[in-house]
MARKE-62733 format. One record per residue (C-alpha): residue number from 1; residue in one letter; chain; x, y, z. Coordinates in steps of 0.25 Angstrom, whole numbers. Example, Ala and Ser with C-alpha at 12.3 -4.5 7.8 and 13.67 -1.06 7.14 Angstrom:
@n=1&res=A&chain=A&east=49&north=-18&up=31 .
@n=2&res=S&chain=A&east=55&north=-4&up=29 .
***
This chain:
@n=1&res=X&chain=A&east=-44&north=-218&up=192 .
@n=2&res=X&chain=A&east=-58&north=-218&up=189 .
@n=3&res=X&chain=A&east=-66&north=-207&up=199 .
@n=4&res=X&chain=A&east=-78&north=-214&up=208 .
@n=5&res=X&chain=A&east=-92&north=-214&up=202 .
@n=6&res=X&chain=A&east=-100&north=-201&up=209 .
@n=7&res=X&chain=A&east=-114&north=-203&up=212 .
@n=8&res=X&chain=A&east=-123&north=-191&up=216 .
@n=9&res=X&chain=A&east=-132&north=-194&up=226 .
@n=10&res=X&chain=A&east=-137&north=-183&up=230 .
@n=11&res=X&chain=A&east=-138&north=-177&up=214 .
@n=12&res=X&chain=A&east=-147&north=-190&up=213 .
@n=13&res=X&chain=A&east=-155&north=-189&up=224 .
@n=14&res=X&chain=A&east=-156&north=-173&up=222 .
@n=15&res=X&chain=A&east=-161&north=-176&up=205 .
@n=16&res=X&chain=A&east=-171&north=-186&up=211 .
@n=17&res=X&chain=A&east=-177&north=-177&up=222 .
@n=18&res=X&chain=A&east=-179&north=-167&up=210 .
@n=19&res=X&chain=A&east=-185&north=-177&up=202 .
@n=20&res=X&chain=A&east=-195&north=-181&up=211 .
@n=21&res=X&chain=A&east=-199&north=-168&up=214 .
@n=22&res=X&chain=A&east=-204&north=-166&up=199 .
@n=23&res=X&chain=A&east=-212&north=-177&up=202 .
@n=24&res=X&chain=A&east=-216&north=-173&up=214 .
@n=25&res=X&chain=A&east=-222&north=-161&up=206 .
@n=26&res=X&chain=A&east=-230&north=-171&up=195 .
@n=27&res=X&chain=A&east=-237&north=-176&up=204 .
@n=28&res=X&chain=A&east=-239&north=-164&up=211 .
@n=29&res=X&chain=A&east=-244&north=-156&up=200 .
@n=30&res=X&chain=A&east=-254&north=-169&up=199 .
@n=31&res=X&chain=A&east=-257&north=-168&up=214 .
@n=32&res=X&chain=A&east=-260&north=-154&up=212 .
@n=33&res=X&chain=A&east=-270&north=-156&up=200 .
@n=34&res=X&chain=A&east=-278&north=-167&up=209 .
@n=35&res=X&chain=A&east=-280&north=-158&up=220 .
@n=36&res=X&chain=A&east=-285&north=-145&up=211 .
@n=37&res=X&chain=A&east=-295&north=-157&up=204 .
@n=38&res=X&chain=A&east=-298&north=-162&up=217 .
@n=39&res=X&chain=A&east=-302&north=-149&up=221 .
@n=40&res=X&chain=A&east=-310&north=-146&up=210 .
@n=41&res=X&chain=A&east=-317&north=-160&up=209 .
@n=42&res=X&chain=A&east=-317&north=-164&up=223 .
@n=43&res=X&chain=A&east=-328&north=-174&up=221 .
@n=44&res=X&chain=A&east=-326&north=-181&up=209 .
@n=45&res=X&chain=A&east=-312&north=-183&up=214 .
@n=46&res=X&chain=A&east=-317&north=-189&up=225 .
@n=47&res=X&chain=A&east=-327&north=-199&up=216 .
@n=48&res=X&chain=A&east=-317&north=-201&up=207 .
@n=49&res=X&chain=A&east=-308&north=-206&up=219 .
@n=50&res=X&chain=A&east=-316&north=-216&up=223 .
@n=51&res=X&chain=A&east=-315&north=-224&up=209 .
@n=52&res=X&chain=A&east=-300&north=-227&up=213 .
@n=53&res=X&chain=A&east=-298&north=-241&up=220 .
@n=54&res=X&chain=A&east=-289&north=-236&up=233 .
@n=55&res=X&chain=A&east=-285&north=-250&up=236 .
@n=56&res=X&chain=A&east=-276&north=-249&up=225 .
@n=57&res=X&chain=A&east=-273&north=-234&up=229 .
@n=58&res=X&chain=A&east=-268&north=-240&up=243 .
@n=59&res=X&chain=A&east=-263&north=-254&up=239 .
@n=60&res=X&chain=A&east=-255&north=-245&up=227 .
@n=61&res=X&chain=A&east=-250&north=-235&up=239 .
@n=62&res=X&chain=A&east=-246&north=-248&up=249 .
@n=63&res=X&chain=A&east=-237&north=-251&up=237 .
@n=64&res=X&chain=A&east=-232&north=-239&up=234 .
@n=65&res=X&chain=A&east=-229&north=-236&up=249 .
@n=66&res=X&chain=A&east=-221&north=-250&up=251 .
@n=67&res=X&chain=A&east=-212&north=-249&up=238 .
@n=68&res=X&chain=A&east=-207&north=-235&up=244 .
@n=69&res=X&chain=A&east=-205&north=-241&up=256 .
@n=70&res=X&chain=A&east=-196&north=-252&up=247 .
@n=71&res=X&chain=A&east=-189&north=-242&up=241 .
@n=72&res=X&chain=A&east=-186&north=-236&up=254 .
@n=73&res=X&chain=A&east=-179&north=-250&up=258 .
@n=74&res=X&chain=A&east=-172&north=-251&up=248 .
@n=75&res=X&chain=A&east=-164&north=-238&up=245 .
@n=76&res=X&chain=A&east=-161&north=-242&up=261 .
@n=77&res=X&chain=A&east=-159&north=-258&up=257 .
@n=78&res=X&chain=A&east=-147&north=-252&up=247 .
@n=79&res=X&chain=A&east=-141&north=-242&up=256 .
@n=80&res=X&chain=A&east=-138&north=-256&up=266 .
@n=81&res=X&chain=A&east=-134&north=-262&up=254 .
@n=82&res=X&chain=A&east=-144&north=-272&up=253 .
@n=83&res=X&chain=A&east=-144&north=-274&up=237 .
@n=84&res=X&chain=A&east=-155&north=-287&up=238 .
@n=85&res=X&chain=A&east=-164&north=-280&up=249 .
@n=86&res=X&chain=A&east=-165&north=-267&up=238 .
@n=87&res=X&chain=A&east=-169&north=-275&up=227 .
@n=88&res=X&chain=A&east=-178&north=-284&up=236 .
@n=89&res=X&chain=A&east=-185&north=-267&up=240 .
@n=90&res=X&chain=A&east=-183&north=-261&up=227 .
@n=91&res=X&chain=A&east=-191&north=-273&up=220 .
@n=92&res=X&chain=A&east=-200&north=-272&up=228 .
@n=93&res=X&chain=A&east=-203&north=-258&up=227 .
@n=94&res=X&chain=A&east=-205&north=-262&up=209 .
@n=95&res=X&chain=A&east=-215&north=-272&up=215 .
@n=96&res=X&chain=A&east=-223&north=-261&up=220 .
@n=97&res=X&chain=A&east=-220&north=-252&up=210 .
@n=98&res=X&chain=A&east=-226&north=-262&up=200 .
@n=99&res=X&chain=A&east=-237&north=-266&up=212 .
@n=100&res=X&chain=A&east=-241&north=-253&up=210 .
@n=101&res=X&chain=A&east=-243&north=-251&up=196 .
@n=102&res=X&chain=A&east=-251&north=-264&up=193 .
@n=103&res=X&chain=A&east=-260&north=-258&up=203 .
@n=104&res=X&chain=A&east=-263&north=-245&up=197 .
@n=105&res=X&chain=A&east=-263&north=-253&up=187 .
@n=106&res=X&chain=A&east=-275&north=-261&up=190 .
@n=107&res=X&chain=A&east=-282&north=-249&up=196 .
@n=108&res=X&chain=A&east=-281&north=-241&up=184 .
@n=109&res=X&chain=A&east=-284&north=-252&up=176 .
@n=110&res=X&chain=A&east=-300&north=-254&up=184 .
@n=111&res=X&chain=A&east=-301&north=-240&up=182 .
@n=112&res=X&chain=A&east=-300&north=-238&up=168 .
@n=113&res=X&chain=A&east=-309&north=-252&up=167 .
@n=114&res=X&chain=A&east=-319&north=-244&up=175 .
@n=115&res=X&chain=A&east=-317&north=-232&up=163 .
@n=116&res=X&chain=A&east=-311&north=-223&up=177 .
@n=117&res=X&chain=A&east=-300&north=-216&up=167 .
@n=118&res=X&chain=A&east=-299&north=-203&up=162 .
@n=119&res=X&chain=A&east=-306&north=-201&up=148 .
@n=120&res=X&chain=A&east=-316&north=-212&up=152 .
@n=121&res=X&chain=A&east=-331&north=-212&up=147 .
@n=122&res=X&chain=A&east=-333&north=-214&up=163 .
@n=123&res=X&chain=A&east=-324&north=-203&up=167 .
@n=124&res=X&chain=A&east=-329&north=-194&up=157 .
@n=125&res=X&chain=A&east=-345&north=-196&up=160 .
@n=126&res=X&chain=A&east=-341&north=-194&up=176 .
@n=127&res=X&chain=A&east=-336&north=-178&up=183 .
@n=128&res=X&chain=A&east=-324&north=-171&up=177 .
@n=129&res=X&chain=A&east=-318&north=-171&up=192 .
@n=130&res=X&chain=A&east=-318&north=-188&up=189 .
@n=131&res=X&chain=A&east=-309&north=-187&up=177 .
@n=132&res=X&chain=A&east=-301&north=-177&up=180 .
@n=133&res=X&chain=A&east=-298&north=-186&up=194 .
@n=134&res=X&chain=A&east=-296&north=-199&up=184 .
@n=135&res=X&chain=A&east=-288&north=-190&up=175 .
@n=136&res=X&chain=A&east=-277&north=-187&up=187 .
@n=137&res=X&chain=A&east=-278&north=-201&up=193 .
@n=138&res=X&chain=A&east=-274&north=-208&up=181 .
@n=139&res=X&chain=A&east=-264&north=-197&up=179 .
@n=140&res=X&chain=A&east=-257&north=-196&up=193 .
@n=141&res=X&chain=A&east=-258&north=-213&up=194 .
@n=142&res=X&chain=A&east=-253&north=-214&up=181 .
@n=143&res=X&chain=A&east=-243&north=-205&up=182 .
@n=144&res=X&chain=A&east=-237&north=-211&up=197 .
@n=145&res=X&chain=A&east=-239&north=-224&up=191 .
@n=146&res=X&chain=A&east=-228&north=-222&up=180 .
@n=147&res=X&chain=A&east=-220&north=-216&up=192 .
@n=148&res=X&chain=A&east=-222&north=-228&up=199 .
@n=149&res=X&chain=A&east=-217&north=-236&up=186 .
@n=150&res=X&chain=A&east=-205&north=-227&up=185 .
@n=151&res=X&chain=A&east=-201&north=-230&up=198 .
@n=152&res=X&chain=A&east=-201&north=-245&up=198 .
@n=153&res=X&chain=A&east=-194&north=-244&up=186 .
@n=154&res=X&chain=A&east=-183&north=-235&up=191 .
@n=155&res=X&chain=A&east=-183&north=-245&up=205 .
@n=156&res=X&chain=A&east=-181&north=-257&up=196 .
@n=157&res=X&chain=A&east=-169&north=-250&up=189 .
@n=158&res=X&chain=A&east=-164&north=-246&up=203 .
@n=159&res=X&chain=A&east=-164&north=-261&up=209 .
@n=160&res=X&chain=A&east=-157&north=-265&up=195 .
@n=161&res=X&chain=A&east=-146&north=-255&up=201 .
@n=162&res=X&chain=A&east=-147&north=-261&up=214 .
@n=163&res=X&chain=A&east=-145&north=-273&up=207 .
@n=164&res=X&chain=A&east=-133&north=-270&up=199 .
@n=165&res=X&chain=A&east=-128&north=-264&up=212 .
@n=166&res=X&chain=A&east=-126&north=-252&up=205 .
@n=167&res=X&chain=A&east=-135&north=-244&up=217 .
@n=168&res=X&chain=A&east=-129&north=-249&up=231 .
@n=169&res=X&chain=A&east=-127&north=-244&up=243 .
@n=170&res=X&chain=A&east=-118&north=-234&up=239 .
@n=171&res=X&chain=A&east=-127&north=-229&up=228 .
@n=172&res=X&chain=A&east=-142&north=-230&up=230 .
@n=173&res=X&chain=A&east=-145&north=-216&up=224 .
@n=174&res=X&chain=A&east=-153&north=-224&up=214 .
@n=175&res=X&chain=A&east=-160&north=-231&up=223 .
@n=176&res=X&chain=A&east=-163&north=-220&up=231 .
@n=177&res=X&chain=A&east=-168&north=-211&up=221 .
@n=178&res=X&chain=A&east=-177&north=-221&up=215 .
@n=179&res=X&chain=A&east=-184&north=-223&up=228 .
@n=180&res=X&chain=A&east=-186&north=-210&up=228 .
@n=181&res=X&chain=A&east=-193&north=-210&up=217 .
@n=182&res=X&chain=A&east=-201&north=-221&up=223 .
@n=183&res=X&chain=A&east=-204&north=-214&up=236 .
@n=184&res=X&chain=A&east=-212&north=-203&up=228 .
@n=185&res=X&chain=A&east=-220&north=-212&up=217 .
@n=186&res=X&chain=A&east=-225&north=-216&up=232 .
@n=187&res=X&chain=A&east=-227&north=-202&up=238 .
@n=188&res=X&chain=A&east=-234&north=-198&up=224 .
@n=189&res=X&chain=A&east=-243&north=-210&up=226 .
@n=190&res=X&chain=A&east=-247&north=-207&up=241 .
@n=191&res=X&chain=A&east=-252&north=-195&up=235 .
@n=192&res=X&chain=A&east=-261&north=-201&up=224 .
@n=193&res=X&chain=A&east=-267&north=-211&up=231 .
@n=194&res=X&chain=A&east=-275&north=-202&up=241 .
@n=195&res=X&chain=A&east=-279&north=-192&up=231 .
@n=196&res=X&chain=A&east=-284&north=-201&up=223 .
@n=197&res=X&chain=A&east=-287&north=-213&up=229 .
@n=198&res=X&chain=A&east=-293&north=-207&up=243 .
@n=199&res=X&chain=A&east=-300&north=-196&up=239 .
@n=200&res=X&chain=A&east=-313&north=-192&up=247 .
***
C-alpha cells in the first residue's frame, strides 16, 4: 500500500520567509548606502531627482500596487477552488509585471538618450553627488527590475500548475509563496520610488 504524499506547508512557507529576508537585506544594504550619500550630497541628490520623469514612477507604482492586489485574489480564488478565476488574476498580475518592465524600459531608455547614465561625458562634467545618485539609480532599478522579471517568470510557472491542477485547493503552497514573493518586489518599490523620484 503505497504511503500519502507529505507536503510541508509550513517548512515551505518557513524556507520563503527566510528567503525573503535575505532580500530584504540587499535592498536594505542599498537603502542604507542612498541615505549615507543623501547625507553627504544632499543637494545634488535633490538636482539629480528632478531629471526622473515621476509619471512613469507613479504610473509604474499604480501597476505595481494593482498586480499585488491580483495576486492577493488569486491565492483567495484557489483556496474557493476557482481554478478559471485564478488564471484569469494570476495572468493579470504577468500583464503588469511585463507593464512594468516596458516602462522602465522606456524611461531608462530617454535617459541614456539624454547621456543621463553612469560613465556619461554628461555625468562626468556635472558634481560627483550627481553620479554617484545615477550610479545607485541605475543600480537599485536595475536590480528590482530583474526581481520583477523573476517573479513574473515564477507566476507563469505557477499558473502552468494551476493549470495542470497540480496546485488546487488542497495545495496552494506554491501559489502562496509566489505571491509572497510578489508582495515584496512591490514593498521594495514603494521604497524606491519616493527616494528617488520624490526627492525635495
Amino acid at each position: 500500500m503505497s504511503q500519502p504524499l507529505h507536503r510541508d506547508y509550513i517548512g515551505a512557507k518557513l524556507g520563503m520567509w527566510l528567503f525573503l529576508f535575505t532580500e530584504l537585506i540587499l535592498f536594505g544594504g542599498l537603502f542604507l548606502l542612498y541615505a549615507v550619500y543623501l547625507a553627504r550630497y544632499p543637494q545634488e541628490f535633490t538636482t539629480a531627482g528632478r531629471e526622473l520623469n515621476v509619471l512613469f514612477g507613479a504610473v509604474n507604482t499604480i501597476v505595481l500596487l494593482t498586480s499585488s492586489l491580483l495576486a492577493a485574489m488569486a491565492v483567495t480564488s484557489i483556496q474557493r477552488d476557482q481554478r478559471p478565476a485564478t488564471l484569469l488574476l494570476l495572468a493579470g498580475t504577468i500583464l503588469c509585471a511585463l507593464l512594468f518592465l516596458g516602462i522602465k524600459y522606456f524611461e531608462w531608455s530617454d535617459k541614456i538618450g539624454h547621456g543621463i547614465y553612469p560613465g556619461s561625458s554628461r555625468i562626468i562634467a556635472g558634481p560627483p553627488g550627481e553620479s554617484v545618485f545615477f550610479s545607485l539609480y541605475y543600480l537599485t532599478t536595475g536590480l528590482h527590475g530583474l526581481h520583477v522579471l523573476i517573479g513574473g517568470i515564477l507566476l507563469a510557472f505557477v499558473a502552468a500548475r494551476v493549470q495542470q491542477g497540480k496546485v488546487n485547493s488542497g495545495n496552494y503552497s506554491w501559489l502562496e509563496n509566489g505571491a509572497l514573493y510578489w508582495h515584496l518586489v512591490d514593498l521594495i518599490w514603494i521604497f524606491i520610488f519616493p527616494l528617488y523620484y520624490l526627492i525635495l
